[in-house]
N, C-alpha and C positions, 0 to 999 in steps of 0.2 A: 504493500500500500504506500509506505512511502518514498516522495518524491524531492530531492534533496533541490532538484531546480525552482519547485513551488515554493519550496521555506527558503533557499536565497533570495528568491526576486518577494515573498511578502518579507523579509528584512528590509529589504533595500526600499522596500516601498516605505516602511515606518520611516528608516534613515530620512527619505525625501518629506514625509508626514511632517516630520519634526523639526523640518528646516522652513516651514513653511506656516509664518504665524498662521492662528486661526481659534482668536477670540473667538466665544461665542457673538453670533451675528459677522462676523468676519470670514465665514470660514469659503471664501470663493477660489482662494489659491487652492487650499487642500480640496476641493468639490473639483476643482479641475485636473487636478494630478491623479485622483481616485478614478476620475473619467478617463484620460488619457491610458491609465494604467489598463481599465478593459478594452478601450480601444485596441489598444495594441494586442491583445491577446485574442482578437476577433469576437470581443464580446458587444453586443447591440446593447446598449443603454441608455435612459431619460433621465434630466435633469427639471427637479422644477425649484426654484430660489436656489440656496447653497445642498441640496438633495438631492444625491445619488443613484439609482436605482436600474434593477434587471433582473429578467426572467430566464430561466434555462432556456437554452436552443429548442427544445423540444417542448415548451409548455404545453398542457391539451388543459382545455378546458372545464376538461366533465372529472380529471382528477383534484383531489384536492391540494390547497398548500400550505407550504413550511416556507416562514419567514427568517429569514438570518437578518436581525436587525444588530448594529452598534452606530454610535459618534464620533464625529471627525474634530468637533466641536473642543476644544479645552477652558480653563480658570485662566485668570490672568498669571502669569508668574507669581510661585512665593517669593516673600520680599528679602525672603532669607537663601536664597539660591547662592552658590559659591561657584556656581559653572556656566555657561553659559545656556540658556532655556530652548535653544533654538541649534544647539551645533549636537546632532547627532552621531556623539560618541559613545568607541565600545572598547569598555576597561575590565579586562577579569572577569569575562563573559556577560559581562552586562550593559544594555544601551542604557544611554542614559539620554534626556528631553523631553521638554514640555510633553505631555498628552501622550507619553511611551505607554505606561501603564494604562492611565484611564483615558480615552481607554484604547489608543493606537495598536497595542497588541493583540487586542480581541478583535479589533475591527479587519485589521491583515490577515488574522487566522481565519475569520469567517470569509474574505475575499478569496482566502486560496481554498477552503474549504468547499465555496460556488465554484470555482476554477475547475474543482476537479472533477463536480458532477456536470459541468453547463453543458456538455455534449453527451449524456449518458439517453438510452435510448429506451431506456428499460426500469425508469422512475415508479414507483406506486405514489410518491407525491413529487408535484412541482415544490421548485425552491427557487423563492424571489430574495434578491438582496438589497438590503435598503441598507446606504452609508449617511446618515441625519446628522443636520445641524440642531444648532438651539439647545441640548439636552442638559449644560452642564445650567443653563438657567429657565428649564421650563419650559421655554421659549414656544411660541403658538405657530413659529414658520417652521419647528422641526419633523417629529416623524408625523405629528397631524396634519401636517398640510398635505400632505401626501397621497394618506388612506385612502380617501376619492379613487384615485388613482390607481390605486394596486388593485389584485384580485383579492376575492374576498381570503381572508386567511386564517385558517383552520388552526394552528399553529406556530409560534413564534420561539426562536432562541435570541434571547438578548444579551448581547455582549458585553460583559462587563466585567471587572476582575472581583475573582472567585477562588484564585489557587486552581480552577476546574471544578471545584465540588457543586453541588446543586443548590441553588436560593427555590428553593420549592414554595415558597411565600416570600412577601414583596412589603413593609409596612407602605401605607398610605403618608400622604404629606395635606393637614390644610393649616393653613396662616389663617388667624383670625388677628383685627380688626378692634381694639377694648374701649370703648370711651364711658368713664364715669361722669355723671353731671351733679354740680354743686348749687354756691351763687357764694358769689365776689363777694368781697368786702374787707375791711382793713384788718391786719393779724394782730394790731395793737385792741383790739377791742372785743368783746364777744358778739362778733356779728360775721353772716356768711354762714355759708356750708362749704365744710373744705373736701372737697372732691375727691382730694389726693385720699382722705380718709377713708371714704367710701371704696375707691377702688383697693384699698387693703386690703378688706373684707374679701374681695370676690378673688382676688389675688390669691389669698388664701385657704380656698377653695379650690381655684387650680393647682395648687400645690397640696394638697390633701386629699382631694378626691382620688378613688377609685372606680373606675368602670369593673361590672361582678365578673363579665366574661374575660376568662382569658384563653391566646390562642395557643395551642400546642405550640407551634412553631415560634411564632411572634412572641409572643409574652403578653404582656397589659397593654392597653393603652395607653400613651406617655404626654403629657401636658405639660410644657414647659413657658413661662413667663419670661420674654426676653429682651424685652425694651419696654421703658417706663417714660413719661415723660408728661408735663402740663405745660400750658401755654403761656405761664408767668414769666416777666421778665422781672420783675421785681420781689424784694424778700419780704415785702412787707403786704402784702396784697396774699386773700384767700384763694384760691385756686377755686376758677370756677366750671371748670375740668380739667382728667386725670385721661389720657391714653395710655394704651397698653398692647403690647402684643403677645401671642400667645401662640408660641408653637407645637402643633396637634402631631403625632404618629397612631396613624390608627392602625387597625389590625385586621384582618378578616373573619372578627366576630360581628361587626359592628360595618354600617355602613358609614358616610360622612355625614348623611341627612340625620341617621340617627343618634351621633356624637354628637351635632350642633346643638338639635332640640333637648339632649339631656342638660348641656350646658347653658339653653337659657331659660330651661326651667331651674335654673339652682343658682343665675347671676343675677345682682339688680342691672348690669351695664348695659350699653349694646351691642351687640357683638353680629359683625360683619365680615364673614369671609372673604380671604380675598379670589380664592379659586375652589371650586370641587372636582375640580381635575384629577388631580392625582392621588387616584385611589389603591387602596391595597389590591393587591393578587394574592392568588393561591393556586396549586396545581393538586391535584389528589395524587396521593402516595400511587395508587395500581395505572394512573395516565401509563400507556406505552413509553411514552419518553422517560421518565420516571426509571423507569424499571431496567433500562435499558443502561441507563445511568448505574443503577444500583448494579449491573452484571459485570459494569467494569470497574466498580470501586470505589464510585464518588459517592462523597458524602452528601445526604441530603441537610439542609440547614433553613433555616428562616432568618433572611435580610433587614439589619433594621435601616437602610438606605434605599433613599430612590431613584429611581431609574426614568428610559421611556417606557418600561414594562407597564409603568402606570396608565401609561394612554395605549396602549395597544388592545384594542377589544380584543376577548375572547381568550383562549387558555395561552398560558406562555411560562418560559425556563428561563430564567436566567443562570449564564453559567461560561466559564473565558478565562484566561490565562491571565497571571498577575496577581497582586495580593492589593484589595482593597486598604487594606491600612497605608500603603505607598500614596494611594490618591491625593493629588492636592501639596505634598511634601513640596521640601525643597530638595533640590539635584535629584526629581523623579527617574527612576527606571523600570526597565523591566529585564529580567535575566534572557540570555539566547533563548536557554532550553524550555524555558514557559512558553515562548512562541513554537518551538518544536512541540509541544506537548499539547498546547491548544490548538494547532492547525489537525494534529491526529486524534484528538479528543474529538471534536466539529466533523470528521470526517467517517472515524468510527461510531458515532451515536448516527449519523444520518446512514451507514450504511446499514446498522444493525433495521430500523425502523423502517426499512428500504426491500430488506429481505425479504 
């Protein structure tokens, strides 16, 4: 199975990745390099904003599909980097550059992973690959502008580092939105309602509460309070509102609508989400993919980070070479053999489910 010219040329593909900014919203160098790169391998592909995308040579229609999604997308440089973020060096078997890790290594593995089935004649499923912008901010031009676009899709592997093992659930992400309301008046006096006070209360509540369900994989529900602020500019005036934000991980016991409404039957503020986008996943332990995973060793786990996995309808794995804790780092990398090991991980799970 393996092919030592595939895993050369997706190296050399990351190398070019990572010399090639691509902030989020930026990313039209790397959208072009990712394109040119199938071009040249006589792969037919569409572009719509900074979004990649292709179907095997042989799509049929009346089979169903597997998506290979990842991000081209990167974080702005840490401010603590000692290398250069952009010069794709390999020291002691490891690259090193911006967006090596997250998630340029999984994105290369699942391109040579398409690579090797795009001319196969004898699929039981199609496999479209989608290379998306936007993902490291959410962003609304990334893999959702897309969807329209693709065929409907039965299946997704999302690329993202994992060491390989399986995220068999996804936590959910929503941003809430906190404003307490008071009434002004002077601190030297006993007058006013001081805002900041009220929002204590409910503050401490998101820090105290418990949601009853919890999920096997995910754990609890997690609420965290993480910006405070009122609109005084002066010390001596009562605050006559308190904002607050409040960041939600939810789980796959719980929907987001039903997290909101528990939370504002137990707040006095109001509370405004800022998206319900990005919701949990889950895959069930007996899914084929699943299983297929478990025959070669990986481990199944639950993710408490999110992904595109959250906007991709319908069942999806997340699972890619790299180790999550790298993400974000300064002097990010990712080692050779993780790229050797995810291009035959991606290659081996689609063959098995192919069989």
């Amino acid at each position: 199975m393996w092919d030592q010219q595939r895993y050369d040329d997706a190296v050399r593909l990351l190398q070019q990745l990572i010399s090639i900014p691509s902030i989020s919203r930026e990313e039209q160098g790397t959208a072009a390099a990712i394109g040119q790169f199938l071009q040249d391998r006589g792969v037919t592909y569409q572009q719509h904003l900074n979004n990649v995308w292709a179907r095997n040579k042989h799509f049929d229609p009346a089979k169903p599909t597997i998506l290979l999604n990842s991000h081209h997308d990167t974080v702005k440089p840490n401010p603590q980097y000692t290398r250069d973020p952009f010069s794709p060096d390999i020291v002691d078997g490891k690259l090193f550059g911006l967006g090596s890790n997250d998630a340029g290594g999984c994105l290369v593995s699942l391109i040579a992973a398409f690579c090797h089935f795009y001319e196969a004649t004898d699929l039981r499923y199609n496999i479209v690959l989608a290379a998306t912008a936007e993902e490291e901010i959410s962003g609304v031009n990334g893999i959702e502008s897309i969807l329209k676009d693709l065929p409907p899709v039965d299946f997704a592997i999302v690329g993202e580092p994992t060491l390989t093992d399986m995220a068999v659930a996804e936590k959910g992400l929503m941003v809430l939105d906190c404003t307490a309301h008071g009434k002004a008046g002077h601190a030297a006096r006993e007058e006013g309602e001081n805002a900041l006070y009220k929002a204590m209360k409910d503050i401490a509540w998101f820090r105290d509460y418990r949601f009853p369900e919890v999920s096997e994989t995910l754990g609890p529900v997690k609420m965290s309070v993480t910006v405070i602020q009122t609109s005084n500019k002066a010390h001596n005036v009562v605050p006559a509102d308190c904002s607050f934000v409040v960041d939600v991980r939810a789980t796959d016991k719980y929907t987001l609508e039903e997290i909101l409404e528990t939370i504002r039957q137990n707040v006095q503020c109001d509370v405004k989400p800022r998206s319900m986008r990005m919701r949990p996943s889950f895959i069930p332990m007996e899914h084929p993919f699943v299983q297929a995973g478990l025959s070669m060793g990986k481990k199944p786990y639950g993710s408490p980070t999110t992904s595109d996995q959250a906007l991709i309808p319908g069942t999806s794995i997340k699972i890619g070479p790299g180790d999550s804790a790298r993400s974000h780092t300064a002097d990010e990398f990712i080692y050779l053999d993780e790229i050797r090991q995810g291009i035959d991980t991606y290659i081996t799970l689609l063959t098995k489910v192919n069989a």
